[in-house]
C-alpha positions as CSV (number, residue, x, y, z in Angstrom):
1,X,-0.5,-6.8,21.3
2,X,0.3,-5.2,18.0
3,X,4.1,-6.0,17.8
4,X,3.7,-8.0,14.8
5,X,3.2,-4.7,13.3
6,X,6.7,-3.4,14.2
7,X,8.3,-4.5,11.2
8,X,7.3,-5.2,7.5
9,X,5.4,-8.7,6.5
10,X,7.4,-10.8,4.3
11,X,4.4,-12.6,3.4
12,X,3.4,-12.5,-0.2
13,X,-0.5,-11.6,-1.3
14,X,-2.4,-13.5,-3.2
15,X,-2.6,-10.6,-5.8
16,X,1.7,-11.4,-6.4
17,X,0.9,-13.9,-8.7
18,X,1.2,-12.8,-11.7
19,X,-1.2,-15.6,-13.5
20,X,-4.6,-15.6,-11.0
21,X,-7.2,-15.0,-13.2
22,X,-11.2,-15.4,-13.0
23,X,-14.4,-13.7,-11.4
24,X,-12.4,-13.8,-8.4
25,X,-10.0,-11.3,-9.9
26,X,-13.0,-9.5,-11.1
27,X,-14.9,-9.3,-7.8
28,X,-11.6,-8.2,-6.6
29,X,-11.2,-5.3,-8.6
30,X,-14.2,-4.2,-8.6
31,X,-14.0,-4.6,-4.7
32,X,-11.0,-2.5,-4.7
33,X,-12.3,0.6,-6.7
34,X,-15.7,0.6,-4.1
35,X,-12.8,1.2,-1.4
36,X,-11.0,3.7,-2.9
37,X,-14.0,5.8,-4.1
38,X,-15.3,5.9,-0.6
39,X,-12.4,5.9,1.3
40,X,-10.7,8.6,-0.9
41,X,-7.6,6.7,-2.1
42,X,-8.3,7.7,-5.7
43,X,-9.0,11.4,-5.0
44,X,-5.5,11.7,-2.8
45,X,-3.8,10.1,-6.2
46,X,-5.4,12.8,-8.6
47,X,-4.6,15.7,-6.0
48,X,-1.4,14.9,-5.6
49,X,-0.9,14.6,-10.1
50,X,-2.4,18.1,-9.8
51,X,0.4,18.9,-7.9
52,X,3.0,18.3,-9.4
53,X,1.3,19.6,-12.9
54,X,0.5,22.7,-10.8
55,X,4.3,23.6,-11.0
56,X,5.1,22.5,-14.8
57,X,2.3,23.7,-16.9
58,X,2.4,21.9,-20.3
59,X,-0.1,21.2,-23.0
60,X,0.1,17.5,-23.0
61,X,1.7,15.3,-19.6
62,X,2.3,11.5,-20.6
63,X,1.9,9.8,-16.9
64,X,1.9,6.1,-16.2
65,X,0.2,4.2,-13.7
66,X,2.9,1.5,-12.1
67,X,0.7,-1.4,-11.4
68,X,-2.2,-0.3,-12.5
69,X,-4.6,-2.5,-11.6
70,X,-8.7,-2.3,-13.0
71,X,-7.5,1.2,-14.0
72,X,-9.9,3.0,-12.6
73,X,-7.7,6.0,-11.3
74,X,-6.8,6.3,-14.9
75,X,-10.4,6.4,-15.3
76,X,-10.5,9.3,-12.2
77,X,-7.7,11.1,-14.5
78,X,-9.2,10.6,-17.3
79,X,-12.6,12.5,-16.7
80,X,-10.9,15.2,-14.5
81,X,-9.0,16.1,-17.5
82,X,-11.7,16.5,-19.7
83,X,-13.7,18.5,-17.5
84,X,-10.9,20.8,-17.3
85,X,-9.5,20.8,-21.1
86,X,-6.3,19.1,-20.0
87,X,-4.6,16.8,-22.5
88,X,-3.7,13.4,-21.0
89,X,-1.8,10.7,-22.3
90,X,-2.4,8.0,-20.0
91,X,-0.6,4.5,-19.7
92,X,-1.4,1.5,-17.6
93,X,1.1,-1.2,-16.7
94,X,0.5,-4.4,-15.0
95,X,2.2,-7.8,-14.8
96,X,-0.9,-9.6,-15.0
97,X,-1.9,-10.0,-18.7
98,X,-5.9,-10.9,-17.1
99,X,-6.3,-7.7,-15.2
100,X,-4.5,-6.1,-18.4
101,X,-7.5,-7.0,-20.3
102,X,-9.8,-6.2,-17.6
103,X,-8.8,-3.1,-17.6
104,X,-9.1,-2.6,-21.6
105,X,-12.6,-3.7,-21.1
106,X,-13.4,-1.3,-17.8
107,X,-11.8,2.0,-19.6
108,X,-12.5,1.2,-23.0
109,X,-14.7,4.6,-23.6
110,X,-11.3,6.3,-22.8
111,X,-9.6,6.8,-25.6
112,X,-6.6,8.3,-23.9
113,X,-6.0,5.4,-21.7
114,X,-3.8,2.6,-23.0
115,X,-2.6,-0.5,-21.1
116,X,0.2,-3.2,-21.0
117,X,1.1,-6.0,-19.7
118,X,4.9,-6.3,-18.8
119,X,7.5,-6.1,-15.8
120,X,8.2,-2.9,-14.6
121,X,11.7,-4.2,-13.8
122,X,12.5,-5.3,-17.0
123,X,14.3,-3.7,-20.0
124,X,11.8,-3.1,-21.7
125,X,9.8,-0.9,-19.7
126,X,13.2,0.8,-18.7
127,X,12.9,2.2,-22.4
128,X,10.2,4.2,-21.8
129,X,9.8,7.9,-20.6
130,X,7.0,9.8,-19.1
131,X,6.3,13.0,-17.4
132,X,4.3,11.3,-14.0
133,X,4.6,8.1,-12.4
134,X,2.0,6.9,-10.8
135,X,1.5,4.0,-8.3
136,X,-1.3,3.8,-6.0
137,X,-1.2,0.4,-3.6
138,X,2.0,-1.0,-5.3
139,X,5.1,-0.5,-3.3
140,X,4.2,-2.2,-0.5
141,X,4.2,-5.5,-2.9
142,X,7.9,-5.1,-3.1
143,X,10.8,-6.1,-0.8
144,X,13.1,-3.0,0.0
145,X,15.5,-3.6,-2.3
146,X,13.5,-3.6,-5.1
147,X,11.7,-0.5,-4.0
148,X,15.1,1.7,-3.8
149,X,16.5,-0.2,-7.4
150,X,12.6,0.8,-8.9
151,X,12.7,4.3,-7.0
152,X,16.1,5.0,-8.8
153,X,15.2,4.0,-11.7
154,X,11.8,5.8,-12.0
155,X,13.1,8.8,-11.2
156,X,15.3,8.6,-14.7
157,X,12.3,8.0,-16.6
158,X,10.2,10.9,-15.9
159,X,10.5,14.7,-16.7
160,X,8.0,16.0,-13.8
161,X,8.5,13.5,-10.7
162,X,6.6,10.8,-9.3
163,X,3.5,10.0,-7.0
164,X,3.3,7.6,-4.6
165,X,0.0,6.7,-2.5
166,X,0.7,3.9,-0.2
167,X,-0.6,2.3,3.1
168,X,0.2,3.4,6.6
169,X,0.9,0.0,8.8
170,X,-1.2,1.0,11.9
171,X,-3.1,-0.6,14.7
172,X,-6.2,1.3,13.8
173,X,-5.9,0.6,10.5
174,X,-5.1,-3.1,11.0
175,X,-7.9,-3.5,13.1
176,X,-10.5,-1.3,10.4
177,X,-9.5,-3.9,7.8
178,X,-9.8,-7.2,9.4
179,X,-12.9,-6.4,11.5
180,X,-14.7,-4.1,8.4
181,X,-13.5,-4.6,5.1
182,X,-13.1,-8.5,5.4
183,X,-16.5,-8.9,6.3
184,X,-17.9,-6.5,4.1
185,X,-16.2,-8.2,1.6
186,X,-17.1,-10.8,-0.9
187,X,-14.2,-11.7,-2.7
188,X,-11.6,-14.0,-1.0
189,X,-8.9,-12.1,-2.5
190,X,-9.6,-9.1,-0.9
191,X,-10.6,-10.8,2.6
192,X,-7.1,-12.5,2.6
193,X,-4.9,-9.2,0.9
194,X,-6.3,-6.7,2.4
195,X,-4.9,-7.4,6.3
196,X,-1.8,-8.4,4.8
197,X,-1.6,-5.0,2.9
198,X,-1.6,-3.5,6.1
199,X,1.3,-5.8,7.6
200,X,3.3,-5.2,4.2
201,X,2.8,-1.4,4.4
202,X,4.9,1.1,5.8
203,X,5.8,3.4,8.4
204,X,7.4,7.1,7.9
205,X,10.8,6.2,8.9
206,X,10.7,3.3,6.5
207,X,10.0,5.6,3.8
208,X,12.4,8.1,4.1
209,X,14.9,5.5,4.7
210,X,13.9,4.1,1.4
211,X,14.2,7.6,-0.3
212,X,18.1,8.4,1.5
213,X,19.2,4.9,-0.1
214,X,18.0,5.8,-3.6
215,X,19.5,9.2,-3.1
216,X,16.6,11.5,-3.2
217,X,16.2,14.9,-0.9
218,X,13.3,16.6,-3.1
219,X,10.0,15.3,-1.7
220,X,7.4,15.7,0.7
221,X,5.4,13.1,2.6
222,X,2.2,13.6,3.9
223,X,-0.4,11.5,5.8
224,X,-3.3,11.1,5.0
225,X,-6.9,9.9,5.6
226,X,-7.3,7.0,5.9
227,X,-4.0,6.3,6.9
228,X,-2.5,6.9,3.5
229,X,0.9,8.2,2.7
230,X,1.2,10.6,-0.3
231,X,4.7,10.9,-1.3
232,X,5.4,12.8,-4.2
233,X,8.9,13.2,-5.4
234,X,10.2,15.8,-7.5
235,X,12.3,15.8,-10.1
């Protein structure tokens, strides 16, 4: 019934293109932060940061958040660290120039929090070094080749290691998104991205297979509720 499921959709989201813009972007987003308040998404993201800070105390961490969306787990970040007297210097990247400025607008009382609009695959992000990378619902937008070439290369551009909170492609969750979520929703975006998230998401053995071809042992991966994977790789 489920075989579909047995292998990754090649199908692209409407979220892929880089130039959708409008209140249906903006119901999106703001669709997309309801679901990962309540289902825990952004919580597993900032536990797993903790993490890795946990091991490598420092003053200051400089972390990025790959595809960054709304930024609203920068926002998460953001007021964790200054209920705890942590310095945070926190960047959002996104290929979409609207949700860019979106996200200026919706963190914009967050000084810490800076955004840009550029591909992650280009030059001139390869420039740049951080201590975290961050990317919460973002690898399962990619085809596997470019998720071992971007895996490679993030791993040279941080000094701490890198996070990774994905989707788990399951029945259960299958089924939870196009019976709930869809008609919950009100966006068409999400009604239409959110099953095929599920189809474009990943299994274990997919993951580690992904890690062996970019060459990296030191990580763990963990699933969790609901049906999340939190990889975090070390560095």
């Amino acid at each position: 019934m489920f075989e579909f499921l047995n292998q990754r959709s090649l199908k692209e989201e409407i979220m892929d293109d880089f130039f959708c813009h409008g209140e249906v972007v903006d119901q999106t987003l703001r669709e997309l932060n309801q679901i990962n308040t309540y289902l825990g998404g952004d919580q597993l993201s900032l536990n797993a940061v903790k993490k890795l800070m946990a091991k490598n105390p420092k003053q200051l961490y400089e972390i990025v958040d790959l595809g960054c969306g709304g930024g609203d787990t920068l926002k998460l970040f953001s007021k964790w660290a200054k209920k705890n007297n942590q310095n945070l210097k926190l960047t959002g990247i996104d290929a979409n120039g609207y949700i860019v400025d979106y996200a200026k607008r919706n963190c914009r009382k967050h000084s810490n929090i800076s955004f840009s609009s550029e591909n992650i695959l280009g030059e001139r992000f390869r420039e740049s070094m951080f201590d975290i990378a961050h990317a919460s619902l973002f690898f399962h937008h990619l085809q596997e080749e470019e998720i071992v070439e971007l895996l490679k290369q993030i791993l040279g551009q941080v000094s701490l290691g890198i996070v990774i909170n994905d989707l788990h492609r399951h029945w259960v969750s299958y089924l939870f998104t196009k019976h709930l979520i869809t008609n919950w929703s009100k966006s068409e975006m999400v009604q239409y991205d959110s099953v095929l998230s599920v189809e474009r998401s990943f299994v274990r053995e997919e993951l580690e297979n992904y890690l062996k071809m970019a060459d990296i042992k030191n990580y763990s991966l963990t699933w969790r509720w609901a049906y999340r994977w939190e990889l975090i790789i070390w560095k």
